[in-house]
N, C-alpha and C positions, 0 to 999 in steps of 0.2 A: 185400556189407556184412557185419562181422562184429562181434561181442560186445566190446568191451571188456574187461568182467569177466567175468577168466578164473574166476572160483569158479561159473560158473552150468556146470552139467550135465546135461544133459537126456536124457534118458530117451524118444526117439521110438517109438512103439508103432501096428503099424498090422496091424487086425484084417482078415482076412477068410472068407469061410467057404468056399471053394472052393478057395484054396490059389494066388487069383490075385491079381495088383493091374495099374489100365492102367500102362500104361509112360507119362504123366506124372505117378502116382505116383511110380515107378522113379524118373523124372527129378529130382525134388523131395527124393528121399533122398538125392540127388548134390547138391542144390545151396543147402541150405538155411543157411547160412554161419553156425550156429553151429560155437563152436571146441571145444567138450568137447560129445559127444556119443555114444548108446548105441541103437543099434536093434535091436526084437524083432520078429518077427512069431507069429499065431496064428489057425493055422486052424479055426475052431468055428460049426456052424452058429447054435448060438444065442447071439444079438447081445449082452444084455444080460451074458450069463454069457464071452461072448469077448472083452468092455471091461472086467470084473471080474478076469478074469483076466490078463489084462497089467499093471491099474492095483495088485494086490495085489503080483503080480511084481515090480515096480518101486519097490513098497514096501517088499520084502521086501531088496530089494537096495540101497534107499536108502542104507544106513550102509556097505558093503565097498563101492560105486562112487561115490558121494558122490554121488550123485543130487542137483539141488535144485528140476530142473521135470519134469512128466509130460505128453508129449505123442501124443495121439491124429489119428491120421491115416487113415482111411476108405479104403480101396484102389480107390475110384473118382473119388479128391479128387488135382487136378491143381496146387497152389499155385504160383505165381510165385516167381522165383530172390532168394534172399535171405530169404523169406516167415519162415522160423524165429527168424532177426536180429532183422528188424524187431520181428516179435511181442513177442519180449523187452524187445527198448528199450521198447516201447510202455507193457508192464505194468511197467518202471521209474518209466518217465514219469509212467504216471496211477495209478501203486499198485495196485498190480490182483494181487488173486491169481489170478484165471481169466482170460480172453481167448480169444473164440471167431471164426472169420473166418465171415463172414455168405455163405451160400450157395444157391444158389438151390434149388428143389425142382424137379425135372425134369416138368415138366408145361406147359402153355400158358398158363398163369392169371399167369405172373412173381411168383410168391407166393417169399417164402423163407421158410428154415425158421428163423426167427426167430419169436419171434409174442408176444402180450400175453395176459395173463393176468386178462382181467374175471371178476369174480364169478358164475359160473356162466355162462362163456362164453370160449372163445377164437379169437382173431383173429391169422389169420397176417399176416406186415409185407409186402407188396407191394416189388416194385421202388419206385413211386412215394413210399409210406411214409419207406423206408429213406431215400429223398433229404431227407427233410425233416430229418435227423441229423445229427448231428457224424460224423468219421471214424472215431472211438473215441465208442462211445455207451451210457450206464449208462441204470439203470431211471430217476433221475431227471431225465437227459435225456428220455426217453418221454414221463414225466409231464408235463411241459412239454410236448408238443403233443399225447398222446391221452391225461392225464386218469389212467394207468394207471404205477406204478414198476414191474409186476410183468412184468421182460424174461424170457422166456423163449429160450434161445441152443441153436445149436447143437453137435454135437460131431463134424462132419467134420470139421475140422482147429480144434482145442483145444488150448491148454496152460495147465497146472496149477501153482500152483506149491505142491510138495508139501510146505515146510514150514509153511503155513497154511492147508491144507486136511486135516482129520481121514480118511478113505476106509471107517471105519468108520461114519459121518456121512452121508458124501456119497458114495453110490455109484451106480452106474448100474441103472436097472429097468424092463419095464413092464409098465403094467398094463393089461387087457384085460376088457371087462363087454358082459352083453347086460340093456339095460333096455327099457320100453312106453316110448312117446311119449305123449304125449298124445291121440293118435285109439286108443289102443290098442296099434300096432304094435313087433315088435321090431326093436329097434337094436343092432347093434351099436356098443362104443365103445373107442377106444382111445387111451392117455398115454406118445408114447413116451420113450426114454431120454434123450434130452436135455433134452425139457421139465420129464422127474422131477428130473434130476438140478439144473438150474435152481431149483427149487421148494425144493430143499435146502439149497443157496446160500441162497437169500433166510431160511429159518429160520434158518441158524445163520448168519450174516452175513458171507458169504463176497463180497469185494470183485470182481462179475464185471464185464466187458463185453465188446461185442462190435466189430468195424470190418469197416468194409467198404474199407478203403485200401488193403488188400494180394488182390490180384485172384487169383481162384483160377478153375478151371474143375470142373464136374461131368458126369461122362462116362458115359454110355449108350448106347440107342440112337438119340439124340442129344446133342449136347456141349453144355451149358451152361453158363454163365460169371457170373460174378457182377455183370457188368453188362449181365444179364436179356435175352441175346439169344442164342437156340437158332443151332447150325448143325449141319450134316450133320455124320452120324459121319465121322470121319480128317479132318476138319478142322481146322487146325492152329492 
């Protein structure tokens, strides 16, 4: 599948801190069927300052490559062929300045790293959750079955589109606290860069959402896949 409008230019950006990415990363760089396109890599161990640094990059280079989306890609996010197309059409479609592909969180629980943002409380989306959604799903979708507009998304495979998103505004952070509980005890606490950068979106009114119709996998020491079911590593 590819792009139509030739004036879109994107700017693929895919962070790692070890200098590695899996090879369906690799594969994903080969096959994402936009037709103007620009890929950087960057290796830095710390996350929030190694997405700032590609995302300022890309800003900075906006106007001599005519940059007009920025996209983020995780060196252990395995997207399906065509995944960068579609996303495009997609934020055509439903006007969307952001769009994040919904992915799982490598653990046994089928939580993703999607989640809602209660008032002094947050709740990750479940497999099950997610099913209850549209394909392409905003905070107002949310609210319409949990009550909550406040989508919190992810940024293993994100695109921006960077002539209505500020970066001075909306950048990636996180943040880290040790608080008492209520018995006393300390807690660690931690917001990270995607949910921050989510939280920003919603201040300054930045048109996001998320879909789960374009299938990606998440690779460890197990492969997970965005429709929430683990398999052995090298499984294909």
């Amino acid at each position: 599948m590819t792009m139509n409008n030739s004036a879109i230019n994107v700017s693929i950006n895919v962070p790692t801190y070890n200098g590695q990415l899996h090879f369906k990363t690799a594969t994903a760089l080969l096959t994402h069927g936009a037709q103007r396109f620009d890929i950087s890599f960057s290796s830095i161990s710390l996350l929030a300052y190694n997405f700032n640094h590609l995302f300022a990059k890309a800003y900075n280079e906006m106007e001599s490559k005519g940059f007009t989306h920025f996209c983020l890609l995780h060196a252990d996010i395995g997207p399906e062929i065509g995944w960068l197309a579609r996303m495009l059409s997609m934020m055509k479609e439903h006007r969307l300045d952001c769009l994040s592909l919904v992915s799982p969180i490598k653990n046994a629980e089928f939580n993703t790293s999607c989640a809602l943002d209660y008032p002094g409380e947050l709740k990750k989306l479940s497999s099950s959750d997610i099913s209850l959604l549209p394909d392409v799903f905003t905070g107002s979708d949310c609210k319409k079955v949990f009550g909550t507009d406040r989508l919190l998304v992810n940024t293993g495979c994100m695109v921006i589109d960077m002539r209505r998103v500020n970066p001075v505004k909306c950048f990636f952070e996180i943040s880290d606290r040790i608080v008492r509980d209520k018995n006393g005890k300390y807690e660690c606490q931690n917001i990270p860069e995607d949910w921050a950068i989510s939280r920003k979106f919603m201040k300054h009114k930045i048109r996001y959402a998320a879909t789960k119709s374009v299938k990606l996998t998440h690779h460890g020491a197990w492969t997970w896949d965005n429709q929430m079911m683990p398999r052995v590593k090298g499984d294909n």
